[in-house]
C-alpha positions in Angstrom: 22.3 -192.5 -89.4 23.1 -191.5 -85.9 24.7 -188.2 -87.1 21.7 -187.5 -89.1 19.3 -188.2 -86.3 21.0 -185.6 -84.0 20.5 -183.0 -86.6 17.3 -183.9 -86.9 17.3 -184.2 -83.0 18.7 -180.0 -82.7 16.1 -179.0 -85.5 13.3 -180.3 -83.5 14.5 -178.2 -80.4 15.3 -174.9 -82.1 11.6 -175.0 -83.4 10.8 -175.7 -80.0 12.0 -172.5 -78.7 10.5 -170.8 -81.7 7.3 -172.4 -80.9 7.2 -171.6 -76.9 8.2 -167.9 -77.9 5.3 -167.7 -80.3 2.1 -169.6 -79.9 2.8 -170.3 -76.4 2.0 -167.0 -76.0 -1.0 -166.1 -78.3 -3.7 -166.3 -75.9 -2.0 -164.4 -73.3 -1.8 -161.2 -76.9 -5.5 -162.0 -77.6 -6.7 -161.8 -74.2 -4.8 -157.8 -73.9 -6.6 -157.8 -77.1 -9.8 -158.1 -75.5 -10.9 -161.8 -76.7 -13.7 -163.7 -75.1 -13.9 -167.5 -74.4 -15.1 -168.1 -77.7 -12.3 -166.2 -79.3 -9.5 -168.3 -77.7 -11.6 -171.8 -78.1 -11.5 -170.5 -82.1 -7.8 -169.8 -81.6 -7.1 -172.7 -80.1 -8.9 -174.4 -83.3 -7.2 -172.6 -86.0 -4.0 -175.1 -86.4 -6.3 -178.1 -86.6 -9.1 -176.1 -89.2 -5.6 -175.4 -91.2 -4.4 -178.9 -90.9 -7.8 -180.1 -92.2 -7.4 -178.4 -95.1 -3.8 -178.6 -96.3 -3.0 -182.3 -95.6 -4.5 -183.5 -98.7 -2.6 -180.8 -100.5 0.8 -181.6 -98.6 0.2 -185.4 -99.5 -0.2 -184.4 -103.2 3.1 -182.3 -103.2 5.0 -185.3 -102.4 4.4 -186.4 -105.8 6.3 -184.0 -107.6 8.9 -182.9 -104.7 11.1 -184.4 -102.2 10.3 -184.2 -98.8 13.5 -181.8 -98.5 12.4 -179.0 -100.6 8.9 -178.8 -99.2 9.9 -178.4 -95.8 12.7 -176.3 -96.2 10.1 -173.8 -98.5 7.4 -174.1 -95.4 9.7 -173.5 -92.8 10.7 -170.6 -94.3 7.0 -169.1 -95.3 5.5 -169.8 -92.4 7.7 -168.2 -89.7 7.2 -164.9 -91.7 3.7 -164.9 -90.8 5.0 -164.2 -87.8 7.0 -161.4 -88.5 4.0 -159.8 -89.8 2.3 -160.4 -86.5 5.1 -159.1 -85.0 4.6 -155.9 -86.8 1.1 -155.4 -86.3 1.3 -153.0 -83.1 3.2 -150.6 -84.8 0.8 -150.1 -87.5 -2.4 -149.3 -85.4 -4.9 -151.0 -87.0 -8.1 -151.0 -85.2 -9.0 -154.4 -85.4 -5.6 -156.5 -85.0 -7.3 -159.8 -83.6 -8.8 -160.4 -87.5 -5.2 -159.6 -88.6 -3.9 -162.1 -86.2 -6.1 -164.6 -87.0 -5.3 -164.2 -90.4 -1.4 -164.8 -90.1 -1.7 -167.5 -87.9 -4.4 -169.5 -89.9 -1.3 -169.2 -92.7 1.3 -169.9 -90.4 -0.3 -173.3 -89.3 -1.6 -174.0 -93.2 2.0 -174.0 -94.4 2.8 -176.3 -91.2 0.5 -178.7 -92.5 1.8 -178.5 -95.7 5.2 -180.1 -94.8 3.2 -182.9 -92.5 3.5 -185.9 -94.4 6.9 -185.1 -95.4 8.0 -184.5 -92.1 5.9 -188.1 -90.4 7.4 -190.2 -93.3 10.8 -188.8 -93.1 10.6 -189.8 -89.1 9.4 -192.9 -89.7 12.0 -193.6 -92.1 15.4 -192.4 -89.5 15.1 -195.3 -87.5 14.1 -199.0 -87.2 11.5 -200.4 -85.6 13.1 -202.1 -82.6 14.5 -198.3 -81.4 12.1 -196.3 -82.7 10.5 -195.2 -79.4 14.0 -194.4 -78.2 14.6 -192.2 -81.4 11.1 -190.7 -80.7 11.7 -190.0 -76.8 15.0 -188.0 -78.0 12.8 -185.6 -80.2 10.4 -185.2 -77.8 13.1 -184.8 -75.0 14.8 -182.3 -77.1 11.5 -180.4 -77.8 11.0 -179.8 -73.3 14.0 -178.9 -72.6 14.1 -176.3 -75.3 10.8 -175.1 -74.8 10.8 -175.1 -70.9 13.6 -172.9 -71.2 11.9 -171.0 -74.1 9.0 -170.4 -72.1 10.4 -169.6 -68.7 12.0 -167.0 -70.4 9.1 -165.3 -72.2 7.4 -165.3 -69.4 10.2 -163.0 -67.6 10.5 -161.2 -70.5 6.5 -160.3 -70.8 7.0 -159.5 -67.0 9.7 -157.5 -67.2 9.1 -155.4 -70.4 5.5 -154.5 -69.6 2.7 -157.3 -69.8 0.2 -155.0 -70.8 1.4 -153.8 -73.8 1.4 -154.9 -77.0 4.7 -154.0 -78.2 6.3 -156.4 -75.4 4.2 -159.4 -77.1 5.8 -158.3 -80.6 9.4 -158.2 -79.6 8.7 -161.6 -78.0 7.3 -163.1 -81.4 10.0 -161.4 -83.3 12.2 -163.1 -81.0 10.6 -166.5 -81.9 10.9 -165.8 -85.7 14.5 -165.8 -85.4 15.1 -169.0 -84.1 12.4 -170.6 -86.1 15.3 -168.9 -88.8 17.7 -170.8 -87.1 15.8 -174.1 -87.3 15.6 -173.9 -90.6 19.1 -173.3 -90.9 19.6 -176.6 -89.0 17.3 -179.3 -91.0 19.2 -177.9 -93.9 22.1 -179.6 -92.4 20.0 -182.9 -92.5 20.4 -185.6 -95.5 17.1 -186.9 -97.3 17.8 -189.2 -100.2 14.4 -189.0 -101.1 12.8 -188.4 -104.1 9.4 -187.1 -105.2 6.5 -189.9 -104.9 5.7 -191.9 -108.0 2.7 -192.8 -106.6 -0.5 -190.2 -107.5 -3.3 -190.1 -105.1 -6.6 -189.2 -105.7 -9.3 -187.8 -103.4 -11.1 -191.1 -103.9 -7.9 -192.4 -102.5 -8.4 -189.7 -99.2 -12.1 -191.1 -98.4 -11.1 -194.6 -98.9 -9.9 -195.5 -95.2 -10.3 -199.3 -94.4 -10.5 -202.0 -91.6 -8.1 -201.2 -88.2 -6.5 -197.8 -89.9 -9.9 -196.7 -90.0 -10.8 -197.7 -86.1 -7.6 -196.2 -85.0 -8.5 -193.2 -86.9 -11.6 -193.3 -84.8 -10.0 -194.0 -81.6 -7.6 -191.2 -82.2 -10.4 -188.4 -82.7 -12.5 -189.1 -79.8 -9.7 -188.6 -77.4 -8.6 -185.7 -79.1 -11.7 -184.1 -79.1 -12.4 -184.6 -75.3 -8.9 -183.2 -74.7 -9.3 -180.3 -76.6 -12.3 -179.0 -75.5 -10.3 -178.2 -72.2 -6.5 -177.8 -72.8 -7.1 -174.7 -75.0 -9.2 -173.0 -72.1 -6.4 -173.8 -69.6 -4.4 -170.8 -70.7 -7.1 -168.5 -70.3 -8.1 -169.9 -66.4 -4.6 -169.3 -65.3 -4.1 -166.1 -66.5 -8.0 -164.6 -66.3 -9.6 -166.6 -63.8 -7.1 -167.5 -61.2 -5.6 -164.2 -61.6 -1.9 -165.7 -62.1 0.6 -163.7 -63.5 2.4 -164.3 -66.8 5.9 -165.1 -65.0 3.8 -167.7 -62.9 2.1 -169.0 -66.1 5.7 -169.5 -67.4 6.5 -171.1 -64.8 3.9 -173.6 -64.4 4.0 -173.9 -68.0 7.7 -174.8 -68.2 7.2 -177.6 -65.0 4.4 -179.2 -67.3 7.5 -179.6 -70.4 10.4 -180.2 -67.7 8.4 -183.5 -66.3 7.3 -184.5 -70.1 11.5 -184.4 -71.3 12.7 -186.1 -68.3 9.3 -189.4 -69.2 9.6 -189.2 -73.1 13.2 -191.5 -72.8 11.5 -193.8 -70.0 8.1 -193.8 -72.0 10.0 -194.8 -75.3 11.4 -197.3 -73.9 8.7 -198.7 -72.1 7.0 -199.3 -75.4 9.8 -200.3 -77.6 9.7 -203.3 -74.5 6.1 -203.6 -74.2 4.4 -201.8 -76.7 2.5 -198.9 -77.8 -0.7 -199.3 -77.0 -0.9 -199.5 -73.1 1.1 -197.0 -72.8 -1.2 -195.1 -74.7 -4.1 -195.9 -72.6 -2.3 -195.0 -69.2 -1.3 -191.7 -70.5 -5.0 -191.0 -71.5 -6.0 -192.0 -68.3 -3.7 -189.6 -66.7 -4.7 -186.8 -68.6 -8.3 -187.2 -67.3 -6.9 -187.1 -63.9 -5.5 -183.8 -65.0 -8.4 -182.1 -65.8 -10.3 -183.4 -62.3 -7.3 -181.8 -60.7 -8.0 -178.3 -62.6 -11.5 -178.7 -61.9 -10.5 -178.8 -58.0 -8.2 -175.6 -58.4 -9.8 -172.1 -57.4 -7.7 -169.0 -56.7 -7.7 -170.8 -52.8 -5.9 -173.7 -53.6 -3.7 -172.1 -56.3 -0.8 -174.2 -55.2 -2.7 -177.4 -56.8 -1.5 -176.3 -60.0 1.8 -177.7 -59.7 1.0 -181.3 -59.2 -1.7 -180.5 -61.8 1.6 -179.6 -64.1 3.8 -182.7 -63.2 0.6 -185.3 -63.2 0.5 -183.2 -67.1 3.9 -183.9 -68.0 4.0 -187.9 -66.7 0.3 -188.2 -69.3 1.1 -186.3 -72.2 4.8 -187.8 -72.6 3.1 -191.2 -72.4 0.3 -190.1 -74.9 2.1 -188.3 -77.8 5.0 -190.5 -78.2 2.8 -193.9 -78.5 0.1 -192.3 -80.6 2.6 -191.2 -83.4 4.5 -194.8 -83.3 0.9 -196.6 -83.6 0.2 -194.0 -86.8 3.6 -195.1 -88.0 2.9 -199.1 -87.5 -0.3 -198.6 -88.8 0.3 -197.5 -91.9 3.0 -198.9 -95.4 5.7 -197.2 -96.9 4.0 -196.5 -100.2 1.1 -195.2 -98.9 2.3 -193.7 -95.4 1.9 -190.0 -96.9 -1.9 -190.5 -97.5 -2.7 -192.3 -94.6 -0.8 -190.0 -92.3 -3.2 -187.0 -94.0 -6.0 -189.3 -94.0 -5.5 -189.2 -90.1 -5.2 -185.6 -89.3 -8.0 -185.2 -91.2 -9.9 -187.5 -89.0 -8.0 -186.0 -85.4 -8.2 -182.3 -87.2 -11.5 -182.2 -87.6 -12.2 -183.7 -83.6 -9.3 -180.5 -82.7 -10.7 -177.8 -84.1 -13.9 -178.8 -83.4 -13.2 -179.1 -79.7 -12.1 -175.7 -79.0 -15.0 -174.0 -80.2 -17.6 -176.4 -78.0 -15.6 -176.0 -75.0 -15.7 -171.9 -75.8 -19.4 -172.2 -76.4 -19.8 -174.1 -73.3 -17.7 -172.2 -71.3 -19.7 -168.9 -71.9 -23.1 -170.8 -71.7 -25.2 -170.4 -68.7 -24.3 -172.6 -65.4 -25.7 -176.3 -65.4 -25.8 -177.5 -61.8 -24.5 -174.9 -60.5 -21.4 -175.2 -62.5 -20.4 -173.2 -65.2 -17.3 -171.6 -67.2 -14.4 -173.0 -67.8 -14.8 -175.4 -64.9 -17.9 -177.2 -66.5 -15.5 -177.6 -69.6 -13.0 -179.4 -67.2 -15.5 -181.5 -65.8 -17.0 -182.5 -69.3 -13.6 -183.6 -70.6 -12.5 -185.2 -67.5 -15.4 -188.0 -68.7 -15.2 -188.1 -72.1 -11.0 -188.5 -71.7 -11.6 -191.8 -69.6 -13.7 -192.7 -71.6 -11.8 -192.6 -74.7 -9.6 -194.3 -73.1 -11.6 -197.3 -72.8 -11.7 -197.3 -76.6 -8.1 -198.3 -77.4 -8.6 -201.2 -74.6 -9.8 -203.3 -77.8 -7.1 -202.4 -79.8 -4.1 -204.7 -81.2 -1.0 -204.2 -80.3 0.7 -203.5 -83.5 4.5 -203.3 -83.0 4.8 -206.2 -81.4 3.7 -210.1 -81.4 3.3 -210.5 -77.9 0.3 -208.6 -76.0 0.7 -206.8 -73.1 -2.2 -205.8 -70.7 -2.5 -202.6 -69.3 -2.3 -203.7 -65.6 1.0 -205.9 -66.0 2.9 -202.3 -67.9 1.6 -200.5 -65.2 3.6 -202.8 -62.6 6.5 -203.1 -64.8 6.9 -199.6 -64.6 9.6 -199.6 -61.3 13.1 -200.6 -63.3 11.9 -197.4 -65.9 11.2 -194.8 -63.7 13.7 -195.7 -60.9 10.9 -196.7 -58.4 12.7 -199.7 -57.0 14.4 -197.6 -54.0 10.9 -196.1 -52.7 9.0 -199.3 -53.6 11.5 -200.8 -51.4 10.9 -198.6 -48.4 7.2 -199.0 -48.9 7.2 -202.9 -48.5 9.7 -202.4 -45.7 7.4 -200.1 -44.2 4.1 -202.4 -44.4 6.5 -205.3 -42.9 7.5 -203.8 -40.4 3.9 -202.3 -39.9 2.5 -206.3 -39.3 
């Protein structure tokens, strides 16, 4: 299993750099393209209005195909939409943002396809007890590759010429070739499965029930307040604070550094104590993120980088425990549904996001505040308060419950904090 799980482990990291060479970059293309606020909200929105509607459809394939074939068959499909975006400067077409749309709405669709393949086959490489460890190595896996992925496109933008198009579509081309090589890679990983005897319905889809459905809930109100921000951060960088794409890179790269070095600590953290506060304290800390961005003007540019690293501790906390709590909260038999059943509900709350916080963000000031700093403010708000939300919510890996303020203190022995902890109490001894 432990072979199989490093395979797995390497896939998830070649995608990575495929990833951070591809979208990572797409608002940077669209903005030399000439988009508006609006256009990169609606970008930002496309993978979640193409997950909405291909889950269903990638639950449904399970029925008549392993989980094996349908990724491998998506893998390939989808990075060849961006071969064609790739390809789109030298044609000279006058409107290349529709075409770009276009491709990447496909790109994400066929992602979604292979969704519930890919969560079930997860859930299914490990055991309960390491899960989060198992997790954490993915996500570990993903940082590194992509800080490294991304510190490079952004030299590579910067040294080729980052106002030209033809530098974005070398880049992208780039990315398709190791999305290539990632699918080279999970064919190297052993699935015994078999296609799904059970059928579902779309009765089945609309039937969610009792603490699946609250979760469900939960999930999309935080996703929503985060995503009516996150999206526009791209564009502040680069537009409004006038930072260059090596220094977006760069900032960019910190944020996924800090997030590989917490997903291990964070993993285990909640294979000890649990999932769901260390949920919460990740959605907490991304609200403290966006109060930081709010703060940050082209005067106190150097506040991005403890915005970043504040970033990476949240989000490493966040992602990790949100997926185990999917996994926990759903069976075996019906763990393909349910997991479409909730990107349906946190798709929906995604792609709806990034339009509001586009509209908002070109909307006239409101006390005195406006653009993309209004947007920060708004989510700051609606992220602690969706926060409060999972408060109420059982703990579902584990018997015992663990309150949010006794993790939080328990955090020293995972995050080596015992030696400045130390010094601190010394310190206020020595002080009285």
């Amino acid at each position: 299993m432990k072979d199989n799980q490093t395979r797995y482990v390497r896939t998830q990291g070649l995608w990575a750099v495929y990833e951070n060479m591809t979208a990572a970059y797409l608002v940077a293309f669209a903005l030399l393209l000439g988009a508006s606020n609006t256009v990169v909200g609606l970008l930002a929105s496309i993978p979640y209005i193409a997950l909405l509607l291909s889950e269903f459809l990638g639950a449904k394939l399970t029925e008549y195909w392993a989980r094996r074939p349908i990724i491998l068959l998506t893998y390939a499909m989808d990075k060849l939409m961006w071969v064609f975006i790739a390809l789109l400067p030298w044609f000279g077409i006058e409107q290349p943002l529709v075409m770009v749309v276009v491709f990447y709405f496909t790109a994400r669709f066929l992602e979604g396809l292979r969704d519930p393949s890919t969560v079930t086959l997860v859930a299914e490489m490990a055991t309960d007890k390491t899960r989060g460890q198992f997790v954490g190595r993915i996500n570990r896996s993903i940082g590194i590759a992509g800080m490294v992925a991304t510190l490079f496109a952004g030299w590579f933008i910067g040294a080729v010429g980052s106002q030209s198009q033809f530098t974005y579509a070398l880049l992208f081309g780039i990315g398709a070739l190791f999305g290539y090589a990632a699918l080279w890679s999970f064919y190297t990983v052993e699935d015994k499965d078999k296609c799904r005897h059970k059928h579902y319905s779309l009765r089945d889809v609309l039937r969610v029930d009792g603490s699946f459905r609250r979760f469900c809930f939960r999930s999309s109100a935080f996703w929503f307040a985060a995503f009516i921000a996150s999206p526009l951060v791209s564009a502040y960088m680069l537009r409004d604070l006038g930072m260059s794409t090596l220094a977006y890179g760069m900032a960019s790269a910190l944020q996924i550094f800090i997030q590989s070095i917490m997903y291990p600590r964070f993993g285990r953290m909640a294979d000890k104590y649990g999932d769901r506060p260390v949920a919460i304290m990740g959605i907490m800390g991304t609200s403290l993120v966006t109060l930081l961005w709010f703060t940050i003007t082209p005067e106190t540019l150097w506040l991005v980088w403890p915005a970043q690293i504040v970033a990476g501790i949240s989000w490493a906390a966040v992602e990790p425990a949100l997926f185990n709590i999917l996994i926990d909260k759903t069976n075996k038999e019906w763990r393909a549904l349910q997991t479409a059943q909730f990107r349906i509900f946190t798709a929906t709350a995604q792609a709806v996001g990034p339009v509001v916080g586009g509209m908002i963000a070109d909307a006239p000031a409101f006390m005195a505040v406006s653009g993309i700093p209004l947007v920060l403010l708004l989510s700051t708000l609606l992220r602690a308060g969706s926060g409060l939300l999972f408060v109420q919510m059982h703990e579902p890996r584990l018997k015992k419950q663990y309150s949010v303020p006794y993790v939080f203190r328990q955090m020293a022995p995972h995050f080596n904090l015992s030696g400045p902890i130390y010094w601190i109490r010394s310190f206020r001894h020595h002080k009285n």
